[in-house]
SEFI-220633 format. One line per 4 residues: number of its first residue (from 1); for each residue x, z, y of N, C-alpha, C. Coordinates in Angstrom, 1 decimal. Layout:
NUM	X Z Y X Z Y X Z Y | ...
This chain:
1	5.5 12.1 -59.0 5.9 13.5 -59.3 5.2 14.4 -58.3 | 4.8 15.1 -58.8 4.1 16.2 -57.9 4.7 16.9 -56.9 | 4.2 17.2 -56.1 4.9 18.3 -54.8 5.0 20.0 -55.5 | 6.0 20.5 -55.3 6.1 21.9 -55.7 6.4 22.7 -54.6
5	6.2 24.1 -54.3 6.1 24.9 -53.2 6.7 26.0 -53.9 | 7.4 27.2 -53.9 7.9 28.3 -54.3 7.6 28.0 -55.8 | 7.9 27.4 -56.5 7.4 27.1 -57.9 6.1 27.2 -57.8 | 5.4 26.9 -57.3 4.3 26.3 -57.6 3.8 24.5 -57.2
9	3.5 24.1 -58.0 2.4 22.6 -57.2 1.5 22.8 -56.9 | 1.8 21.6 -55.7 0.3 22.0 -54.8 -0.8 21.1 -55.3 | -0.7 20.3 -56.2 -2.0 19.9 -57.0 -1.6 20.3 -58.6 | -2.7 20.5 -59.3 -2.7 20.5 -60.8 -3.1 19.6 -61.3
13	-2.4 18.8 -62.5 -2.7 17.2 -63.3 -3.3 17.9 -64.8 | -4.2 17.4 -65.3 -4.1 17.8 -66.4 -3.8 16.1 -66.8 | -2.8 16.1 -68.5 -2.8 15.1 -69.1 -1.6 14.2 -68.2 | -1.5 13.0 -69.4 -0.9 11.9 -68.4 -1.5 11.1 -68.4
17	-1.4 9.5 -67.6 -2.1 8.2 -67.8 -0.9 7.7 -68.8 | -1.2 6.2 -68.5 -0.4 5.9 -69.3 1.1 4.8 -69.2 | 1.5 5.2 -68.1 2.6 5.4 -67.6 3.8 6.5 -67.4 | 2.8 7.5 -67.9 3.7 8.9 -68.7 3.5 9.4 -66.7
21	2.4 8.8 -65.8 2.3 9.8 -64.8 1.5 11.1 -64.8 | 1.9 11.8 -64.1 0.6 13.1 -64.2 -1.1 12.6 -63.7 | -2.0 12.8 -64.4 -2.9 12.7 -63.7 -3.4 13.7 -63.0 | -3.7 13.6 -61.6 -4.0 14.8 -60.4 -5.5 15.1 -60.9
25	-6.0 15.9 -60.6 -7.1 16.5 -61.1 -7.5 17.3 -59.9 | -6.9 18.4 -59.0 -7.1 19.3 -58.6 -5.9 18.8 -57.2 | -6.7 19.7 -56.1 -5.5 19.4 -54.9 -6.5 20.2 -53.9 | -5.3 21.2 -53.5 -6.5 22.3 -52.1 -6.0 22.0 -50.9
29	-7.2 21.9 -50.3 -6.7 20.6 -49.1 -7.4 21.9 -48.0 | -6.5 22.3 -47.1 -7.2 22.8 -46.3 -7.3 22.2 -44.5 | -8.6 22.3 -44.0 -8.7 21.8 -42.9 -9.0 22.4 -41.8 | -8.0 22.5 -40.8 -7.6 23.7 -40.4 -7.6 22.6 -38.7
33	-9.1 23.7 -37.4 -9.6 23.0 -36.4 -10.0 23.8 -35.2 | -9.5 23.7 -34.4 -10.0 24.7 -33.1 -11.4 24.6 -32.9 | -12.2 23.1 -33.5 -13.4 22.7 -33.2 -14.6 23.1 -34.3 | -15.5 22.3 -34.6 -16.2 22.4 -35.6 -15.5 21.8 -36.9
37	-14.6 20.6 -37.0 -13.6 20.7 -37.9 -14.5 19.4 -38.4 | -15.6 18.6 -37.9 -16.3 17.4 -38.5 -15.2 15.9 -38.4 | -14.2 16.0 -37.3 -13.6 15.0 -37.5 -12.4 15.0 -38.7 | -11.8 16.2 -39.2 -11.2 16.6 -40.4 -12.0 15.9 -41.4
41	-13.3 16.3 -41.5 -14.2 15.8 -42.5 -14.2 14.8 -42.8 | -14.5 14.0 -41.9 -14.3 12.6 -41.9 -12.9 11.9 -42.0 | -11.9 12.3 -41.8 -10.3 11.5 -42.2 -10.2 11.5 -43.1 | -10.3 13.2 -43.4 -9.9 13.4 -45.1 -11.1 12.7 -46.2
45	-11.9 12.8 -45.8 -13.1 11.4 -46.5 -12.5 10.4 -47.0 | -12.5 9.9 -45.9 -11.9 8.4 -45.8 -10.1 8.1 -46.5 | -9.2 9.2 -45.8 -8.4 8.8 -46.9 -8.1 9.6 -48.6 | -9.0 10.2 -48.7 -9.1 10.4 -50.4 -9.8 9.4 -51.0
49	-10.7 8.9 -50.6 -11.0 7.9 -51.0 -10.0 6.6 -51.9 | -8.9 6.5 -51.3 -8.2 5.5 -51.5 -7.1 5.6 -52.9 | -7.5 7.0 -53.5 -6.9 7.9 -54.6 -7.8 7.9 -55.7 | -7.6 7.5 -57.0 -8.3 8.1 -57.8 -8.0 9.3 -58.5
53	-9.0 10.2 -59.8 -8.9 10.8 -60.5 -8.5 12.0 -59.5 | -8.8 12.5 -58.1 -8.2 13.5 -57.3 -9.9 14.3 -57.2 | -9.5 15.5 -57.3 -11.1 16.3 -57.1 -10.3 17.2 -56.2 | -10.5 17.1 -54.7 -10.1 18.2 -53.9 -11.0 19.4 -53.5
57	-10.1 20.4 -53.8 -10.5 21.9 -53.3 -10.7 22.0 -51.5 | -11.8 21.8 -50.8 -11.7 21.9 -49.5 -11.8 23.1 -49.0 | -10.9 23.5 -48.0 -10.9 24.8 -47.5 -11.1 24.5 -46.2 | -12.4 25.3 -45.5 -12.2 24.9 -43.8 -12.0 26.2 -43.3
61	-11.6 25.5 -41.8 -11.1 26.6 -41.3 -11.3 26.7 -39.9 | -12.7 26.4 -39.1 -13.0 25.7 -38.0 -12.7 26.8 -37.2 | -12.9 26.7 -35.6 -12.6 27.2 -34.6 -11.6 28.2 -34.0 | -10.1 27.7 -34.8 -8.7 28.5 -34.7 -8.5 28.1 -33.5
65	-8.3 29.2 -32.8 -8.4 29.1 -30.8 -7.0 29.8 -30.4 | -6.5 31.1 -30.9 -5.8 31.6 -31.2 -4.7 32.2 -32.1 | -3.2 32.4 -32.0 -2.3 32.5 -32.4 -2.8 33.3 -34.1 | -3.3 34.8 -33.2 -3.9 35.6 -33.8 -4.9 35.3 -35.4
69	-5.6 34.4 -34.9 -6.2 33.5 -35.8 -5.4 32.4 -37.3 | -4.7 32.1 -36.2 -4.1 31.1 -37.3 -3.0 32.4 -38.3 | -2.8 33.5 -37.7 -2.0 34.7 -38.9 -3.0 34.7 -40.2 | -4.2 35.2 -39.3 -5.0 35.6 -40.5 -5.9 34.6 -41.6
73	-5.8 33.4 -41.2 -5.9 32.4 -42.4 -4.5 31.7 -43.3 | -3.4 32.2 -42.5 -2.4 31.3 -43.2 -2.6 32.5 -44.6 | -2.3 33.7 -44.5 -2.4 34.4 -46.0 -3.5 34.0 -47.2 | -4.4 33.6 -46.3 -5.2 32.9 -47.4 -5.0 31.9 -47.8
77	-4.5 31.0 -46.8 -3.4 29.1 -47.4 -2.8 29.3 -48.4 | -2.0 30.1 -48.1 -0.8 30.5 -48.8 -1.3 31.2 -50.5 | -2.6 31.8 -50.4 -3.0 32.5 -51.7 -3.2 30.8 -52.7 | -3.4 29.5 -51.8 -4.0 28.8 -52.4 -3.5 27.2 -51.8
81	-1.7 27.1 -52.0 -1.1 26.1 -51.5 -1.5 24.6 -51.5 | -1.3 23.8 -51.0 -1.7 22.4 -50.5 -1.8 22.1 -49.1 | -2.2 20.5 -49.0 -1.7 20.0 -48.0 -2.8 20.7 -46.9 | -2.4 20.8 -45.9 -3.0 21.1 -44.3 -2.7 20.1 -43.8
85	-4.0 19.6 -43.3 -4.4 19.2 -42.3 -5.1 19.8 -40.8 | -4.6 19.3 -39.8 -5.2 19.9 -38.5 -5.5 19.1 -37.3 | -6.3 19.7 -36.7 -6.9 18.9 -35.5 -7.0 20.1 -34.4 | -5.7 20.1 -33.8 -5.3 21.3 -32.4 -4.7 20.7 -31.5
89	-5.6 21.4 -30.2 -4.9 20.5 -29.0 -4.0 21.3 -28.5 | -3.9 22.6 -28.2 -3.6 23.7 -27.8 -1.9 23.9 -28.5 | -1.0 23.8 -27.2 0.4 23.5 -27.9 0.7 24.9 -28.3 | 0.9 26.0 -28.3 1.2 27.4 -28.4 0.3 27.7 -30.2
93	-1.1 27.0 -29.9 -1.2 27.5 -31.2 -0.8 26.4 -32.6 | -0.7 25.6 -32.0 0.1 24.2 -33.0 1.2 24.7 -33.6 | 2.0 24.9 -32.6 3.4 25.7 -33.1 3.1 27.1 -33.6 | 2.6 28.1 -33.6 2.2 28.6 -34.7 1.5 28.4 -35.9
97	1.1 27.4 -36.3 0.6 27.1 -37.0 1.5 26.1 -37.8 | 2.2 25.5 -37.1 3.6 24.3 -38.1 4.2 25.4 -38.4 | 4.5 26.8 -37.7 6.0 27.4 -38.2 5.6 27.9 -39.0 | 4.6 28.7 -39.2 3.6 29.3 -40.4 3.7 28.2 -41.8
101	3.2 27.2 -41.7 3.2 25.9 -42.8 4.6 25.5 -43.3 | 5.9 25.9 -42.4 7.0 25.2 -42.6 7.8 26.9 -43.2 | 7.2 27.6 -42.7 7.6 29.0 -43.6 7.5 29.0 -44.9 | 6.3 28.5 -45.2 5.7 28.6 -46.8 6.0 27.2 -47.4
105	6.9 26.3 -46.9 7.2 25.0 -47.5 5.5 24.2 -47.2 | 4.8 24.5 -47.0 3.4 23.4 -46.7 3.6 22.4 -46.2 | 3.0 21.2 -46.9 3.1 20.3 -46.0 1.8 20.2 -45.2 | 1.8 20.0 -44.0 1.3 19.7 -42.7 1.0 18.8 -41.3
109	-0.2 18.3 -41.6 0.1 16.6 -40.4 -1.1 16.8 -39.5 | -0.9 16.6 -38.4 -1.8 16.4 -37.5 -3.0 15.0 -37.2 | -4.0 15.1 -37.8 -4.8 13.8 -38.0 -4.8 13.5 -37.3 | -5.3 13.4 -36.0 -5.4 12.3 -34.9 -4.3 12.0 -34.0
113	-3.1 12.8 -34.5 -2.4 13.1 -33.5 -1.6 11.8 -32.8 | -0.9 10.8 -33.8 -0.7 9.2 -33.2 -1.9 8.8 -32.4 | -3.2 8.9 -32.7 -4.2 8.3 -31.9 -3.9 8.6 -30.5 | -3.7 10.3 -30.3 -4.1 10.7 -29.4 -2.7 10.5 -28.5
117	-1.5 10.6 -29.1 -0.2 10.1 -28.4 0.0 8.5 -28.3 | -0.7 7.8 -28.8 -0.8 5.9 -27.9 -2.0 6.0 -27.2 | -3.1 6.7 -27.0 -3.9 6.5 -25.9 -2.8 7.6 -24.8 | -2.4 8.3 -25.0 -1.5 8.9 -23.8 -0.8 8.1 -23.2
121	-0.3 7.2 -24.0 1.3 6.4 -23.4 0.6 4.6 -22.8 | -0.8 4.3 -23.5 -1.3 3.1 -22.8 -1.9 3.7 -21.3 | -2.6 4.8 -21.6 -3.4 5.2 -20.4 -2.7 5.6 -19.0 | -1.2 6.2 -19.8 -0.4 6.7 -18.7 -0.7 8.4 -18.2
125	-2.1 9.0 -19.3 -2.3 10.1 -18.7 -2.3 11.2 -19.6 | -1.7 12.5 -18.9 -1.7 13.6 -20.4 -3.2 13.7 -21.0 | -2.7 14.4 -22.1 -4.0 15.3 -22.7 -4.7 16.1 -21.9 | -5.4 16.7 -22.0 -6.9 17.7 -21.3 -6.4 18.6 -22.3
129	-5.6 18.9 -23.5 -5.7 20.1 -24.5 -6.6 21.0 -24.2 | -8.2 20.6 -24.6 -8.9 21.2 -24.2 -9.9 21.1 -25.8 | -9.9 22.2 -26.4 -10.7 22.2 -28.0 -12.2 21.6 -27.9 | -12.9 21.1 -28.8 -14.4 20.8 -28.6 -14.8 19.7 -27.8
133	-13.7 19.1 -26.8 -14.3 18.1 -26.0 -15.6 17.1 -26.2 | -15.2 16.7 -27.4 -16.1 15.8 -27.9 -17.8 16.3 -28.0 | -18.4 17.7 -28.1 -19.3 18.4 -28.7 -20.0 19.2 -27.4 | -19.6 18.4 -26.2 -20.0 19.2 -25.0 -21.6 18.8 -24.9
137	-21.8 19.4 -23.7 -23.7 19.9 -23.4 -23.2 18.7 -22.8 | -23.3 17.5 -22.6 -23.6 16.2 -21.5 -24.3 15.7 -21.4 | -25.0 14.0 -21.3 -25.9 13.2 -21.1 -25.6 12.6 -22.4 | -24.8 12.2 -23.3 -24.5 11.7 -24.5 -25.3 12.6 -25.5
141	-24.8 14.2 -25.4 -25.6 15.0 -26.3 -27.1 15.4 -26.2 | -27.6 15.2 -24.8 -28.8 15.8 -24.9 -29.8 14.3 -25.5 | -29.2 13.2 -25.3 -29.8 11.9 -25.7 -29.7 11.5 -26.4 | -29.2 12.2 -28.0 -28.8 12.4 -29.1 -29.8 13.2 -29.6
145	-29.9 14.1 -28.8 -31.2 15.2 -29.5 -32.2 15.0 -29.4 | -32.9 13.6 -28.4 -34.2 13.0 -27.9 -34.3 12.2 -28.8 | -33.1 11.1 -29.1 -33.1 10.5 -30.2 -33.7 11.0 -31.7 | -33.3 12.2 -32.1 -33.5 12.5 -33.0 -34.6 13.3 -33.2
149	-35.4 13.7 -31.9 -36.8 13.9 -32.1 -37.8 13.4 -32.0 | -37.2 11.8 -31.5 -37.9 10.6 -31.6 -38.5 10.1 -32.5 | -37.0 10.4 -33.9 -37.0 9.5 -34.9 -37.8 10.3 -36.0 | -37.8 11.6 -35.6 -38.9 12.5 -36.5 -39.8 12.1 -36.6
153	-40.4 12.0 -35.5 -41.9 11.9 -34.9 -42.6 11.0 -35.6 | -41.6 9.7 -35.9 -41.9 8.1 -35.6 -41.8 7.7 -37.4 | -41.0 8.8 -38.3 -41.5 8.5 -39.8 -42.0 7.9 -40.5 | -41.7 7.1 -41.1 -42.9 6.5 -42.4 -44.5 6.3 -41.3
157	-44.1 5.4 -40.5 -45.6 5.0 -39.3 -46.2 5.7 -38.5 | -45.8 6.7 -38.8 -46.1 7.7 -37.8 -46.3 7.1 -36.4 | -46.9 7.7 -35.2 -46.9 7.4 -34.2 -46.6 5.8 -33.3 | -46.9 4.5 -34.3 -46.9 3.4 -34.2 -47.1 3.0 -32.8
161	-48.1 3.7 -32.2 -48.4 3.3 -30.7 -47.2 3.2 -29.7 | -46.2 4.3 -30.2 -45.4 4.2 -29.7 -43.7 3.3 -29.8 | -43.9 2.6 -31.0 -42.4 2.2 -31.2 -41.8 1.1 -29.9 | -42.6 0.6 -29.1 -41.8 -0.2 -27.9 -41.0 0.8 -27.7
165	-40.9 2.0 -27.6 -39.7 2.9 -26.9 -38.4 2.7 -27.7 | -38.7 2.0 -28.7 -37.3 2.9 -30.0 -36.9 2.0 -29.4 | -35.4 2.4 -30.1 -34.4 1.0 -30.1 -34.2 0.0 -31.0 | -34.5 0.7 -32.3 -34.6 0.3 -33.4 -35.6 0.2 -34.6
169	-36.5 -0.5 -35.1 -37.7 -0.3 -36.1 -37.4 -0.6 -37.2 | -37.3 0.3 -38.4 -36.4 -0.6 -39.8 -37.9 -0.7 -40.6 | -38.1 -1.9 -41.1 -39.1 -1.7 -42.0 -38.8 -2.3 -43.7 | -39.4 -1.8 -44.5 -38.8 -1.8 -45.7 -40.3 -0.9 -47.3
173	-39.9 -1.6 -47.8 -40.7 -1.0 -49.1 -40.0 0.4 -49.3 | -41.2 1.3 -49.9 -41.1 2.6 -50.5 -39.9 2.8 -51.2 | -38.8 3.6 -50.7 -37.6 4.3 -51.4 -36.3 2.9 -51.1 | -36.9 2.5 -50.1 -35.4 1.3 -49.5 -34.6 1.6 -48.7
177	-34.7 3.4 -48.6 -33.6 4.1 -47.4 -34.1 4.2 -46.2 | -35.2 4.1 -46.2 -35.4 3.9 -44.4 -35.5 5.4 -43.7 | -36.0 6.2 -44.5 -35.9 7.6 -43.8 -34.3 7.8 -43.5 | -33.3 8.1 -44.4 -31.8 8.8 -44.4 -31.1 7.3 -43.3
181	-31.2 6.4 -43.2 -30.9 5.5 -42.1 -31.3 5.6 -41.3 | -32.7 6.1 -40.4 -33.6 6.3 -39.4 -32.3 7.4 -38.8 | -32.6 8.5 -39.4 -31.4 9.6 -39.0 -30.3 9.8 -38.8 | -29.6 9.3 -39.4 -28.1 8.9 -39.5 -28.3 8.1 -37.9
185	-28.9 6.9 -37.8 -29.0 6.4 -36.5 -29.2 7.3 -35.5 | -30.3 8.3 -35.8 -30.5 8.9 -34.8 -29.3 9.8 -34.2 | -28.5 10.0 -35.1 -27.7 11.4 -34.7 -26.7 10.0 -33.8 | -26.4 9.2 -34.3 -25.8 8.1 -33.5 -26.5 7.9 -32.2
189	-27.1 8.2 -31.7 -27.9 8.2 -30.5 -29.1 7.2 -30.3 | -29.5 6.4 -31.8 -30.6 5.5 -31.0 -31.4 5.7 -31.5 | -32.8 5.9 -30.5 -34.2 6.3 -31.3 -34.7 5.2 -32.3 | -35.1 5.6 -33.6 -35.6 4.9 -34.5 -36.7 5.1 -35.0
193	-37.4 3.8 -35.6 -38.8 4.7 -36.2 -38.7 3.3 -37.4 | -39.6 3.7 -38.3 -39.6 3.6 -39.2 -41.2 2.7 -40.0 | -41.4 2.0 -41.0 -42.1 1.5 -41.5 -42.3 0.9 -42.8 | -43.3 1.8 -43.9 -43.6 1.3 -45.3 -44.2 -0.1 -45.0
197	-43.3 -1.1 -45.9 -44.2 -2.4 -46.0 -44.7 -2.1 -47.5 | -46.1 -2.2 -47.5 -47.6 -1.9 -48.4 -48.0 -3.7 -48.7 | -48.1 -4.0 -49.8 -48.6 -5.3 -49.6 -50.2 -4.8 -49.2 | -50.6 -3.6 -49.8 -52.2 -3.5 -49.8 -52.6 -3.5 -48.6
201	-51.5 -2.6 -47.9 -51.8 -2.6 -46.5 -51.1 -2.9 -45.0 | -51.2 -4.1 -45.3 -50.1 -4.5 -43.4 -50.1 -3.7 -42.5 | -49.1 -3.7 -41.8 -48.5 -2.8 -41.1 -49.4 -3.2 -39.7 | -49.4 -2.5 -38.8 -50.4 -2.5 -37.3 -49.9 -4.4 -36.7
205	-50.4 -5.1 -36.4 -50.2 -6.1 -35.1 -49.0 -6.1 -34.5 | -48.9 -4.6 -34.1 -48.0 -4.4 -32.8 -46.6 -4.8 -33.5 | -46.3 -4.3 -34.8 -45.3 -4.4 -35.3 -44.8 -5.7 -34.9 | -45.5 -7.2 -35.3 -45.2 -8.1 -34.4 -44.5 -8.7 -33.2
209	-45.2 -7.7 -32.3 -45.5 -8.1 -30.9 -44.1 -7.4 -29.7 | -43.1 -6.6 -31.0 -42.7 -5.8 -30.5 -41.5 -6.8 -29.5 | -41.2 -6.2 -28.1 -40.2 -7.0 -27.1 -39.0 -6.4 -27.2 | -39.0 -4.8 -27.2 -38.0 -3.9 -26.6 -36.5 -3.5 -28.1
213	-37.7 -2.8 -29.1 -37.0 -2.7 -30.1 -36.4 -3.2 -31.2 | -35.2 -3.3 -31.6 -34.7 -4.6 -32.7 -35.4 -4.1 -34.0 | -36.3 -5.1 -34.5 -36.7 -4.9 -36.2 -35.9 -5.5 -37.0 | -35.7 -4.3 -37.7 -34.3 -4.8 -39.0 -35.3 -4.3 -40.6
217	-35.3 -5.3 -41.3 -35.5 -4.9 -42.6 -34.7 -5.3 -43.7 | -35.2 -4.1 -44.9 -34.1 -3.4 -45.5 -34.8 -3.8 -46.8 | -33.6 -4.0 -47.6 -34.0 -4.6 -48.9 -33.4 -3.8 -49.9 | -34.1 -4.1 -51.2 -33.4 -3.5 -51.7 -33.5 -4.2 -53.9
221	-32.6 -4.3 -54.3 -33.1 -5.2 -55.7 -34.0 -4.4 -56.2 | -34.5 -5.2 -56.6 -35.9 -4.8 -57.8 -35.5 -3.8 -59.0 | -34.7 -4.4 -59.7 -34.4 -3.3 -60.5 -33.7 -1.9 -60.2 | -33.5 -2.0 -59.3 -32.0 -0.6 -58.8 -33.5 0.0 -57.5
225	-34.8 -1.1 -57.4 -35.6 0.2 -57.0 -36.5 1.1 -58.5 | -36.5 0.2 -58.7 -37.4 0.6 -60.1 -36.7 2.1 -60.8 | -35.4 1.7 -60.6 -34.5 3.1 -60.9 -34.4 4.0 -60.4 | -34.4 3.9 -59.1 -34.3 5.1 -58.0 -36.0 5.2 -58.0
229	-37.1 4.6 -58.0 -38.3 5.1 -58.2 -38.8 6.0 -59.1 | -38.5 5.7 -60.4 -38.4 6.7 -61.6 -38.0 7.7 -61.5 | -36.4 7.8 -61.1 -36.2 9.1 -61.3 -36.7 10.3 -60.0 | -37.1 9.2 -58.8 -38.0 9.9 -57.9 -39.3 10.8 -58.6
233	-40.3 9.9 -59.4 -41.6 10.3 -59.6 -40.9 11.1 -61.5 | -39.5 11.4 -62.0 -39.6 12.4 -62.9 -39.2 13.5 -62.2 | -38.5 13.6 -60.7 -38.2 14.7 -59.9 -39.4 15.7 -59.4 | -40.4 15.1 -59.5 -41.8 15.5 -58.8 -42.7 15.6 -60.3
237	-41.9 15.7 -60.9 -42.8 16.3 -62.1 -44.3 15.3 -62.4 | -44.1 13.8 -62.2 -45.0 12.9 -62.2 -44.2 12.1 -63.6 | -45.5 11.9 -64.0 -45.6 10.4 -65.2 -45.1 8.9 -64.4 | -43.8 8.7 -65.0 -43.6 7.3 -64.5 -44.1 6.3 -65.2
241	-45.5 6.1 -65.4 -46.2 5.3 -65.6 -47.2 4.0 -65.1 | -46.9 3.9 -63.5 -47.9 3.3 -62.2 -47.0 2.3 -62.1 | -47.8 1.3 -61.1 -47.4 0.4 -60.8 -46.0 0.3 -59.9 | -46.5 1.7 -59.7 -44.7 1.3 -58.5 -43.9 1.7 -59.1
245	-43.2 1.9 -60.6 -42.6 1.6 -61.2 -42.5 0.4 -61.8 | -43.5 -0.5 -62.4 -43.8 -1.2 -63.1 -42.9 -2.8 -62.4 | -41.6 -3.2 -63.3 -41.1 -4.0 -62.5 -41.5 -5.4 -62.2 | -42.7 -5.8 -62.7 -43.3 -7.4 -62.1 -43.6 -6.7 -61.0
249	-44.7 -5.6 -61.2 -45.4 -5.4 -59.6 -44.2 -5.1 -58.1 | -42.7 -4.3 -58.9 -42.3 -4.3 -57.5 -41.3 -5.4 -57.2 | -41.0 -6.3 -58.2 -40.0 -7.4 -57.6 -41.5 -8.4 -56.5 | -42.7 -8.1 -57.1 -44.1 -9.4 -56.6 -43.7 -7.8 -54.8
253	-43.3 -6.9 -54.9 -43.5 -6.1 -53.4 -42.1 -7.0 -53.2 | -41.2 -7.2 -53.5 -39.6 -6.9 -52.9 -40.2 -8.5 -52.3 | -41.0 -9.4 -53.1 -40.7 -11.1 -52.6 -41.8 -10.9 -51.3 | -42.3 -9.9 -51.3 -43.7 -9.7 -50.3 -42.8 -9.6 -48.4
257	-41.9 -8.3 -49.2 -41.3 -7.8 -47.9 -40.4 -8.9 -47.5 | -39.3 -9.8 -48.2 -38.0 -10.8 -47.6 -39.1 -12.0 -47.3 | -40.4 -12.0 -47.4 -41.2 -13.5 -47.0 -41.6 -12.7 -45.8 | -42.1 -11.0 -45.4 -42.6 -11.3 -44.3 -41.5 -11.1 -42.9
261	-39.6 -10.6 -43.5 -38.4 -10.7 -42.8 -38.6 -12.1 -42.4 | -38.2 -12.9 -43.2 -38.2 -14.3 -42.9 -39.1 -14.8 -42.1 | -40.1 -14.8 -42.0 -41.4 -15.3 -41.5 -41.4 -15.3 -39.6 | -40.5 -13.6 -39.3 -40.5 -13.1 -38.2 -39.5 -13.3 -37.9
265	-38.4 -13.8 -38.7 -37.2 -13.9 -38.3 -36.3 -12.9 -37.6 | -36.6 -11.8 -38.8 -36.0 -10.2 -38.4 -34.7 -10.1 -39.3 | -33.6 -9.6 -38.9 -32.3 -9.4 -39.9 -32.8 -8.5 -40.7 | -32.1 -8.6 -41.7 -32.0 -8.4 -43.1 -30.9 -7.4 -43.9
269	-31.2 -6.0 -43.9 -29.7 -5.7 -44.7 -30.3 -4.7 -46.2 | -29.0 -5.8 -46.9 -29.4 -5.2 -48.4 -28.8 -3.8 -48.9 | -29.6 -2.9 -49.2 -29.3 -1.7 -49.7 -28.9 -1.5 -50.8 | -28.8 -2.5 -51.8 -28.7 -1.9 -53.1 -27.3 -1.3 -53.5
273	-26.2 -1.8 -52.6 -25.2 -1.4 -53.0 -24.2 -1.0 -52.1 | -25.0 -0.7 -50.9 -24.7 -0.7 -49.2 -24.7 1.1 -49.2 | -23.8 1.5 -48.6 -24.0 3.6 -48.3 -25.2 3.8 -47.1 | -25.4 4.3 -46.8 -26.2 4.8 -45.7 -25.5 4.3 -44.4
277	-24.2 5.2 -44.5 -23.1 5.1 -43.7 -22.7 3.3 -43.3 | -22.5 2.5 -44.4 -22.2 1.4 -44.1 -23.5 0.1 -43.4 | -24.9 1.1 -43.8 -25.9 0.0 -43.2 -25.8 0.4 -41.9 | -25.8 1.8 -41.1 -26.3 2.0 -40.6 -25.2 1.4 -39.5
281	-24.0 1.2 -39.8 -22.6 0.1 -38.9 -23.4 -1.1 -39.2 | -23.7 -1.5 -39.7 -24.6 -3.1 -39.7 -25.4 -3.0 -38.7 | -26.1 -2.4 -39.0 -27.5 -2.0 -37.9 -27.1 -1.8 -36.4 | -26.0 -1.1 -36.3 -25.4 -1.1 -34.8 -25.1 -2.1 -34.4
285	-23.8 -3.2 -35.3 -23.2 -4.5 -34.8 -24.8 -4.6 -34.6 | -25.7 -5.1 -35.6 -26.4 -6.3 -35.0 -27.3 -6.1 -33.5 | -27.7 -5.0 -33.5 -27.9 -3.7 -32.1 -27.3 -4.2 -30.9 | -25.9 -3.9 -30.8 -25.0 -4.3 -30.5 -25.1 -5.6 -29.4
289	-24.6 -6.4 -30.5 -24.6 -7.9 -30.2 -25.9 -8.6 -29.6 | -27.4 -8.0 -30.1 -28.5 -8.5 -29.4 -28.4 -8.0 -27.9 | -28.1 -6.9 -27.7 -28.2 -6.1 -26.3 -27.4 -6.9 -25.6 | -26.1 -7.3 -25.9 -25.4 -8.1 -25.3 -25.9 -9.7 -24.7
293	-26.6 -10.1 -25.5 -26.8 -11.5 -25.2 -28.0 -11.4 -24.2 | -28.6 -10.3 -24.3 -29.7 -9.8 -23.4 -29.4 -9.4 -21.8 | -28.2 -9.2 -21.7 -27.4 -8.6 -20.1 -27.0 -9.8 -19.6
């Protein structure tokens, strides 16, 4: 049964299934953050996910610091009811902001807020209620930003001479993700670089020889490249007519690239049905775990 607010619900179903439930359709979720409001992003991600048939209305509402603040967006909540979510450390404005939500019947939960109350109670020490913590000018962030001017640099072979510095070298056939994983890593803090396996043309020696950086290659099925290749070269206003569509020639690339993984005895992760998001936690564990055995 749906949630209702002053006669209104806070989601709209159109139709039923077929249990005579409503099916949700619509739900305005607003996310409401003293900070940039990216970890909101991420909860609420993750637990919508776990819902079908839900298309949420996202409303943000980043850097609510003051009382004052949280007045002048609740009229707009309120124009457009559902659940609130929040991420506030600051007790004075919290409580403005529940009485406001509990005025208008809203419901209202604090994401992290159990996290942040059993790390209180194991640690033994208060909160810092201090907004932004996470997003400070430190040694984590500025080596985040090196990282990712590393991983620019280092592109599709770019600057080869240099990859003993990276941390990480992914190499991989044309359109197997290695750019959008390079980055995603990078913002995770490790420098990456990157490499087209060409049967025509092998990659430098060095690639080999490397001591420092973990080489991980990335696979991807033949047919599901042949698909994402095509609709690549009809995006670019090109004839999908060449070989790198043509699927003998790229499953004869896909057996080229897992013979020359194998050969070097470099980990392996398959893309074809993997997120960005989920290789690029692979790529860490295995990161990870080699660094360890290395200390």
């Amino acid at each position: 049964m749906l949630a209702v607010v002053n006669g209104f619900p806070l989601a709209q179903s159109t139709g039923f299934s077929t249990t005579g439930e409503p099916r949700v359709s619509k739900l305005h979720l607003h996310l409401v953050s003293d900070s940039t409001g990216e970890t909101l992003e991420t909860v609420a991600k993750a637990a919508l996910a776990q819902f079908d048939d839900v298309e949420p209305i996202r409303h943000y509402w980043p850097m609510v610091r003051t009382p004052g603040h949280v007045e002048r967006i609740m009229g707009e909540i309120a124009q457009n009811p559902g659940l609130v979510l929040f991420t506030i450390v600051n007790a004075d404005i919290r409580v403005a902001l529940e009485k406001r939500c509990s005025a208008l019947g809203l419901p209202h939960v604090g994401a992290i807020d159990p996290v942040m109350d059993a790390l209180s109670n194991v640690l033994g020490k208060p909160l810092k209620a201090r907004p932004g913590l996470q997003h400070m000018l430190d040694d984590a962030y500025f080596a985040r930003v090196e990282a990712i001017q590393f991983t620019i640099a280092h592109d599709d072979g770019l600057n080869w001479e240099n990859w003993e510095k990276a941390d990480i070298v992914l190499a991989g056939v044309s359109r197997s993700s290695k750019t959008p994983t390079s980055i995603y890593l990078a913002n995770r803090g490790y420098k990456t670089a990157n490499i087209p396996v060409v049967v025509e043309s092998p990659p430098p020696d060095l690639l080999f020889k490397l001591q420092h950086p973990l080489v991980v290659g990335l696979v991807t099925n033949p047919e599901r490249l042949v698909q994402i290749r095509r609709n690549r070269l009809l995006a670019l206003n090109q004839a999908p007519d060449t070989d790198y569509v043509d699927q003998d020639a790229v499953t004869r690339e896909a057996a080229f690239a897992r013979r020359m993984f194998a050969d070097n005895d470099w980990p392996v992760i398959d893309m074809t049905r993997r997120s960005i998001e989920e290789a690029a936690a692979a790529i860490i564990n295995i990161y990870t775990e080699r660094k360890g055995k290395k200390t």
